[in-house]
C-alpha positions as CSV (number, residue, x, y, z in Angstrom):
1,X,-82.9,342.2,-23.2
2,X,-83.1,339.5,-26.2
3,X,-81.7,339.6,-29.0
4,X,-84.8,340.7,-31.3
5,X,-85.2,343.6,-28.9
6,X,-81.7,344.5,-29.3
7,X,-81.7,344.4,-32.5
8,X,-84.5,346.9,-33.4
9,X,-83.2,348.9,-31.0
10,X,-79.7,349.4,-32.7
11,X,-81.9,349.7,-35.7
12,X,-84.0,352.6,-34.4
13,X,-81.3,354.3,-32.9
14,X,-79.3,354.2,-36.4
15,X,-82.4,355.4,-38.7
16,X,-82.6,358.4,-36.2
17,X,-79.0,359.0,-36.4
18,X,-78.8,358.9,-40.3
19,X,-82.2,361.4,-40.6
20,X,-79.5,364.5,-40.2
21,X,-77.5,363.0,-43.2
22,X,-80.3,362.4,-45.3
23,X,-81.9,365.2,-45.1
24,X,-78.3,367.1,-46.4
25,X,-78.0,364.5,-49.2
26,X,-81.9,365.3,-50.3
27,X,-81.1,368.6,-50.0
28,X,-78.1,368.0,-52.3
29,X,-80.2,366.6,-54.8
30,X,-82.3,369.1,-54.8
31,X,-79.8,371.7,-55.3
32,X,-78.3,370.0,-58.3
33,X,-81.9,369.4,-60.3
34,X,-83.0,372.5,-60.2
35,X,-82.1,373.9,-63.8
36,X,-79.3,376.1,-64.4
37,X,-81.3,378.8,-65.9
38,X,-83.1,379.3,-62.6
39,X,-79.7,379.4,-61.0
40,X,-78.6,381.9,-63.6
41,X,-81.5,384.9,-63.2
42,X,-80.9,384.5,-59.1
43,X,-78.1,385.6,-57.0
44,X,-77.2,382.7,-56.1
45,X,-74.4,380.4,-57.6
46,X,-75.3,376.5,-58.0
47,X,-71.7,375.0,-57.7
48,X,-71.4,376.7,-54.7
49,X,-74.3,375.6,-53.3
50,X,-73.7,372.4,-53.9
51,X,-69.9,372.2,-52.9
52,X,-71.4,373.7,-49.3
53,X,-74.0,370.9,-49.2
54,X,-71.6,367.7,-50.7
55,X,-69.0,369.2,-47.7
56,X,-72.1,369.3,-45.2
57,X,-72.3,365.8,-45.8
58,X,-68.9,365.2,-43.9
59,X,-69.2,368.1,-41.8
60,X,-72.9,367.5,-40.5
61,X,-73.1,370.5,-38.6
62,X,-71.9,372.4,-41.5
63,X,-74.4,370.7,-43.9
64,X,-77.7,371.6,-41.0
65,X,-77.2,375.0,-41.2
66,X,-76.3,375.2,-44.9
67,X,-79.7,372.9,-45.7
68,X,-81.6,375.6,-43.1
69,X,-80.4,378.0,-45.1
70,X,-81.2,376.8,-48.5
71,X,-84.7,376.2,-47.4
72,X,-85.2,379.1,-45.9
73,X,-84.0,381.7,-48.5
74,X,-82.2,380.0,-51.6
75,X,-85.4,377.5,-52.7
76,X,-88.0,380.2,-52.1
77,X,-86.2,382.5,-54.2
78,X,-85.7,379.7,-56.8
79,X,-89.3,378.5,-56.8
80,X,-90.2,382.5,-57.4
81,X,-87.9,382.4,-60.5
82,X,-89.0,379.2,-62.1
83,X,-92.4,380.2,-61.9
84,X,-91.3,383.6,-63.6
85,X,-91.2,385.9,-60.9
86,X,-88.5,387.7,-61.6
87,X,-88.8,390.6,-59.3
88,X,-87.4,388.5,-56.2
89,X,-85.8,390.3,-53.7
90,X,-84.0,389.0,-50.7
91,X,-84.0,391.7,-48.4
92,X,-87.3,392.3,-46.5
93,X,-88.8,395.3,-46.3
């Protein structure tokens, strides 16, 4: 192997070991955009969200699920709100 080759390699191989983290940190900034109003009419508090998410960012595994979780229920709920749908609820039916 030369030393080009080895090169991109390490380089490709770091890139898709960083995606995990940068999809938390994005996440994170998300989180802390979205206006505290919105955060205010939803069940949801935003300092916790983003203490879960900044500690997901050390604890990778921790900060997956927690970004699974905040795109899955916490930002569709959140989107509903800003857009003045106030009569969210997050239990099916």
């Amino acid at each position: 192997m030369n030393d080009l080759q080895l090169i991109l390699t390490t380089a490709f191989w770091i890139c898709v070991a960083a995606l995990p983290l940068v999809v938390v940190a994005l996440t994170f900034l998300h989180a802390a955009k979205t206006p505290q109003w919105v955060w205010a009419f939803s069940d949801r508090t935003q300092v916790i969200w983003l203490a879960l998410l900044l500690i997901g960012i050390g604890l990778l595994p921790l900060g997956l699920g927690g970004t699974v979780w905040y795109w899955w229920k916490v930002r569709p709920q959140l989107a509903s709100i800003e857009r003045g749908d106030m009569g969210w609820s997050d239990v099916d039916p």
